[in-house]
C-alpha positions as CSV (number, residue, x, y, z in Angstrom):
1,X,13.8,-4.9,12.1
2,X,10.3,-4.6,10.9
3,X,9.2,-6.5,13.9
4,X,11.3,-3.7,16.7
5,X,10.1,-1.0,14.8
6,X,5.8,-1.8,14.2
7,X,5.3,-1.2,18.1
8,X,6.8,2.0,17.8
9,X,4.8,3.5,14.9
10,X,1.5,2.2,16.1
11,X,-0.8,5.4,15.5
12,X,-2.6,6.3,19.2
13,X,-6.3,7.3,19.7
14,X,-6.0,11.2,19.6
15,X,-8.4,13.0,22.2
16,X,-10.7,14.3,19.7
17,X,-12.1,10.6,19.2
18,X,-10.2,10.1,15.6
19,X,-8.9,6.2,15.7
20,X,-8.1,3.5,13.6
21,X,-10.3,0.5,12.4
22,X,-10.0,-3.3,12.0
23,X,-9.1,-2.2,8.1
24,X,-6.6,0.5,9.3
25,X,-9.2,3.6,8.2
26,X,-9.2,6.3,10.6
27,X,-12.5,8.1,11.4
28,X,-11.8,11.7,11.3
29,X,-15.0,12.8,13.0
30,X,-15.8,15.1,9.9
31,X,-19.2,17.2,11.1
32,X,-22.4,16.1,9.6
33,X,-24.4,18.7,7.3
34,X,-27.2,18.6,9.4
35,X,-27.2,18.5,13.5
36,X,-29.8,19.0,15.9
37,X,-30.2,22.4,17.7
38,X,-29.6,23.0,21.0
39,X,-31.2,24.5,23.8
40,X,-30.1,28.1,22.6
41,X,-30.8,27.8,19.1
42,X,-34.1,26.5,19.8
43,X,-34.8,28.8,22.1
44,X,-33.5,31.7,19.5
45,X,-36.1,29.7,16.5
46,X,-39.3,29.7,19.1
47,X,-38.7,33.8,19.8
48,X,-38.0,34.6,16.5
49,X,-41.0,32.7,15.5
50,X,-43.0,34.0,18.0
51,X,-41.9,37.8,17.2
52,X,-43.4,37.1,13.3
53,X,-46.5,35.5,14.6
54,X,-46.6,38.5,16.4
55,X,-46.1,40.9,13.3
56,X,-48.1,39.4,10.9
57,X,-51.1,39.1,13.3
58,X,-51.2,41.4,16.4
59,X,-49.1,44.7,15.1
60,X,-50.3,43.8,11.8
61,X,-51.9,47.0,11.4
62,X,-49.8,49.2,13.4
63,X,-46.5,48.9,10.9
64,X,-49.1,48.9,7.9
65,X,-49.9,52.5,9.3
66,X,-46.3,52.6,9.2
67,X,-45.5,51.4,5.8
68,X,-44.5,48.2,6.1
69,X,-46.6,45.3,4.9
70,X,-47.1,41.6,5.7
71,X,-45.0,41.1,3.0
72,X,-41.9,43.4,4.0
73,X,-41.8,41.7,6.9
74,X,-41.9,38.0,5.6
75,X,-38.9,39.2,3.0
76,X,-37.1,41.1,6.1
77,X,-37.5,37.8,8.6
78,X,-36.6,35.9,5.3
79,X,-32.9,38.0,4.7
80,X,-31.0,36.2,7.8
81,X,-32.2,32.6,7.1
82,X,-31.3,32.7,3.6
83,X,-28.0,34.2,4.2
84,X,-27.3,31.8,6.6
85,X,-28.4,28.4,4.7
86,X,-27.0,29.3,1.7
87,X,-23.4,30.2,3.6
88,X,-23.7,27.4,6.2
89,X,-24.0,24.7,3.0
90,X,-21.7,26.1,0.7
91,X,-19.1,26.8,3.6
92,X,-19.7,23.3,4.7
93,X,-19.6,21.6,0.8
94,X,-16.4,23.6,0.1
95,X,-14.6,22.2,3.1
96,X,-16.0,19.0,2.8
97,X,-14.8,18.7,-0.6
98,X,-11.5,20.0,0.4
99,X,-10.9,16.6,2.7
100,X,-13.2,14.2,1.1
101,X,-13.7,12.0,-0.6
102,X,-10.2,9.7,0.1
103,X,-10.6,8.3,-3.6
104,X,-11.6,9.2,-6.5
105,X,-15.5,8.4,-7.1
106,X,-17.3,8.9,-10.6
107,X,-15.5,7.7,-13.8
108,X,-13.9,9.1,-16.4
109,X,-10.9,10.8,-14.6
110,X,-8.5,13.4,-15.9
111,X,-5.3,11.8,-15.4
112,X,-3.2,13.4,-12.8
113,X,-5.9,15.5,-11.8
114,X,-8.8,15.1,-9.1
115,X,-11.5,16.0,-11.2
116,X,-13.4,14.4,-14.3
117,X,-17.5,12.8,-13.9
118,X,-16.2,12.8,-10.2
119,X,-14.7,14.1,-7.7
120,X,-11.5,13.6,-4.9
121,X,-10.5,15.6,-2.0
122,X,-7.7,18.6,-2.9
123,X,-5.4,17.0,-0.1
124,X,-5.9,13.4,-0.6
125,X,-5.5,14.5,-4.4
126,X,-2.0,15.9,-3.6
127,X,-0.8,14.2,-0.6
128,X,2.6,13.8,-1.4
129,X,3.0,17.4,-2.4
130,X,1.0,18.5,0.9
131,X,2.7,16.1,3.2
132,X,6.4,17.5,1.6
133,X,5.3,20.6,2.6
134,X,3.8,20.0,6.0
135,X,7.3,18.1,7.1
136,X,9.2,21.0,5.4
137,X,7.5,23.2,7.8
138,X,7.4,21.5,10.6
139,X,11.4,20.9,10.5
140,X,12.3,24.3,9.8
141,X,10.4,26.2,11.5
142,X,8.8,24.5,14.6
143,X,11.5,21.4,15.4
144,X,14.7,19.2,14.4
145,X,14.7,16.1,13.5
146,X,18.0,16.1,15.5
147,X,16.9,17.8,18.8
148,X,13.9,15.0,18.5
149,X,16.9,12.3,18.7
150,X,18.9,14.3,21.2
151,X,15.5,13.6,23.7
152,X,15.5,9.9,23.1
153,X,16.4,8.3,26.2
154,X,18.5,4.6,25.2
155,X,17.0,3.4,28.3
156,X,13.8,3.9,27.3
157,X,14.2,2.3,23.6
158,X,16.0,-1.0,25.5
159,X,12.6,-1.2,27.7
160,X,10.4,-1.3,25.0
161,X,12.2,-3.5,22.7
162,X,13.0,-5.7,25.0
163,X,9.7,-7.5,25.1
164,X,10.3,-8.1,20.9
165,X,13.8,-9.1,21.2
166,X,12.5,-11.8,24.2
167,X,10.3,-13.1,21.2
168,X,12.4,-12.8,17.9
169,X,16.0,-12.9,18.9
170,X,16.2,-16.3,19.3
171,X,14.6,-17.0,15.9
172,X,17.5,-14.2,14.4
173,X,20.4,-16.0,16.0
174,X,19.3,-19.5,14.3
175,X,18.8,-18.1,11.3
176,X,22.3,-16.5,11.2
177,X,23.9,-19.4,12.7
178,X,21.8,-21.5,10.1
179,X,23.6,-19.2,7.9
180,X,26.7,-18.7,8.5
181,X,27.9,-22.2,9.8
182,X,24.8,-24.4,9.7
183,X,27.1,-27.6,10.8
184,X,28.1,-26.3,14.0
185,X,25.3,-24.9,14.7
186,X,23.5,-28.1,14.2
187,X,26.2,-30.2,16.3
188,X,25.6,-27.9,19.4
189,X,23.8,-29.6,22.3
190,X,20.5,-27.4,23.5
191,X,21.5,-26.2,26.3
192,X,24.1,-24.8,24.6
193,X,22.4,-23.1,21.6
194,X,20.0,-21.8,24.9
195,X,23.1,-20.2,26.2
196,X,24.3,-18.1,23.5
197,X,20.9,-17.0,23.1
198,X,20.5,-16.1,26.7
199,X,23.5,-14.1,26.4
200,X,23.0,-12.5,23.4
201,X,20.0,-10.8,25.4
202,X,22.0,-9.9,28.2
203,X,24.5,-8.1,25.5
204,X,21.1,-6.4,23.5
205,X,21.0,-3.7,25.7
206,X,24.3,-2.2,25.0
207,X,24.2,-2.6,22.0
208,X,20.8,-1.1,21.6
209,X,22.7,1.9,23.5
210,X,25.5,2.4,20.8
211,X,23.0,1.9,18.2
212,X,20.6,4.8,19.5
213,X,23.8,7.0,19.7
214,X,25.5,6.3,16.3
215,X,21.6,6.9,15.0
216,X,21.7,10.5,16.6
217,X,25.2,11.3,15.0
218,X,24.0,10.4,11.6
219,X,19.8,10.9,11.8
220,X,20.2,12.8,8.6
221,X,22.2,9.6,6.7
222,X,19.7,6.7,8.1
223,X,16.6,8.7,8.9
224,X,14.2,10.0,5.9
225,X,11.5,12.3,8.2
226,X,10.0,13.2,4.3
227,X,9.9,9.9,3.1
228,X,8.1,8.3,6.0
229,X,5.3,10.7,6.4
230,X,4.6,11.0,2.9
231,X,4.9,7.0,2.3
232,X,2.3,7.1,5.6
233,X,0.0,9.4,4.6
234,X,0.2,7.9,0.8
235,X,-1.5,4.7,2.1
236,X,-3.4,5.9,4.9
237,X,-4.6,9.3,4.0
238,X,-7.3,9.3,6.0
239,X,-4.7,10.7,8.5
C-alpha cells in the first residue's frame, strides 16, 4: 500500500521555483534583506542625489535667502530614507520571523513555547494548530473532500498504478500464498505460479475500479484530509 500510494504524494516543483532537496527540505525562495537596485531605483538614487548636490552647492544661497539652511535640507532629504530603512527592515525582520527559522535555534527554550535565548518561526512553532485550521478552511469554505473524490477518474488511478502493481504484485501474491498455504504454493510448477500472477493483473484493474468507488462512498470513514496535512507539514514544515 505504501508502495501504490508514494508516487501519488510526490510533492511537484511549483512555478515559483520552491522544490524539494536530496534531504526532502524545500527551498521557499524567502527574499534576501538586501537586493541590488534596478534600473529605476538607481536612476531615482542618481536624481535624488544629484538634486542635493544641487541644493547644498548651486541654490545654496538662494533658499538661505529663503530660510532654509544646508542643514534643513540634509534633515528634509534625510526624512524619506530613514522612514524607509527603518520600515523596509523591520517589515522584513517581522515577516521573516513569522516563517523562519524551521527549528528552534538558541538554548534554553520555554517549553511549549517558541521563544527562550532563541527564537522559532510563529507557524513552524504551531504547525499543527495552523495546518487544522488551514484544512478547516479550505474544506468548508472553498472545496469537499467528497466532490475531490467524485472527480477521480478509476481509469486514471488503474494507469498510474499499474506500473507498481507490474513491480510488487508478484512479490504480494507469494507472500500471501507463502502465507496462507505455503505447501501448495511451494509444489506449484513455475509456469503455474507465473499464471496466477499474470491473471491476477489482468483482474487488478477492476478491482482497482470498485475500490476507487467504495473509497468515494465512505471518504469520510477511510480518508483523514486533517490528519495527513498536519502529519505532512509536521515533518516537512518547510512546506
Amino acid at each position: 500500500v505504501a508502495a501504490m500510494r508514494a508516487p501519488l504524494l510526490t510533492p511537484p516543483v511549483s512555478e515559483g521555483g520552491s522544490s524539494e532537496d536530496a534531504h526532502g527540505r524545500y527551498d521557499t525562495g524567502f527574499p534576501p534583506l538586501f537586493v541590488r537596485p534596478g534600473p529605476k531605483q538607481f536612476i531615482a538614487l542618481v536624481l535624488f542625489g544629484g538634486a542635493l548636490a544641487l541644493c547644498l552647492t548651486v541654490y545654496r544661497d538662494w533658499l538661505e535667502a529663503r530660510g532654509v539652511t544646508s542643514v534643513d535640507v540634509l534633515k528634509y532629504a534625510s526624512i524619506p530614507f530613514v522612514s524607509t530603512v527603518f520600515t523596509y527592515f523591520h517589515i522584513w525582520a517581522a515577516l521573516y520571523m513569522t516563517f523562519y527559522p524551521l527549528e528552534y535555534k538558541g538554548c534554553l527554550q520555554i517549553k511549549d513555547t517558541n521563544t527562550g535565548c532563541g527564537w522559532q518561526g510563529i507557524v513552524p512553532s504551531k504547525v499543527d494548530k495552523m495546518a487544522t485550521k488551514a484544512v478547516h478552511l479550505m474544506t468548508t469554505k472553498l472545496l469537499s473532500v467528497a466532490e475531490v473524490f467524485e472527480r477521480i477518474d478509476p481509469g486514471m488511478v488503474t494507469e498510474e498504478l499499474d506500473p507498481i502493481l507490474q513491480r510488487t504484485l508478484e512479490h504480494i501474491i507469494h507472500e500471501a500464498a507463502m502465507q496462507e498455504e505455503p505447501e501448495l504454493w511451494a509444489s506449484l510448477p513455475h509456469a503455474v505460479k507465473n499464471e496466477v500472477i499474470l491473471k491476477a493483473r489482468e483482474g487488478a484493474p477492476p478491482v482497482i475500479e470498485a475500490m476507487m468507488a467504495d473509497v468515494k462512498s465512505n471518504i469520510k470513514d477511510v480518508f483523514d484530509l486533517t490528519a495527513m496535512v498536519v502529519d505532512t507539514l509536521t515533518r516537512k514544515p518547510d512546506l
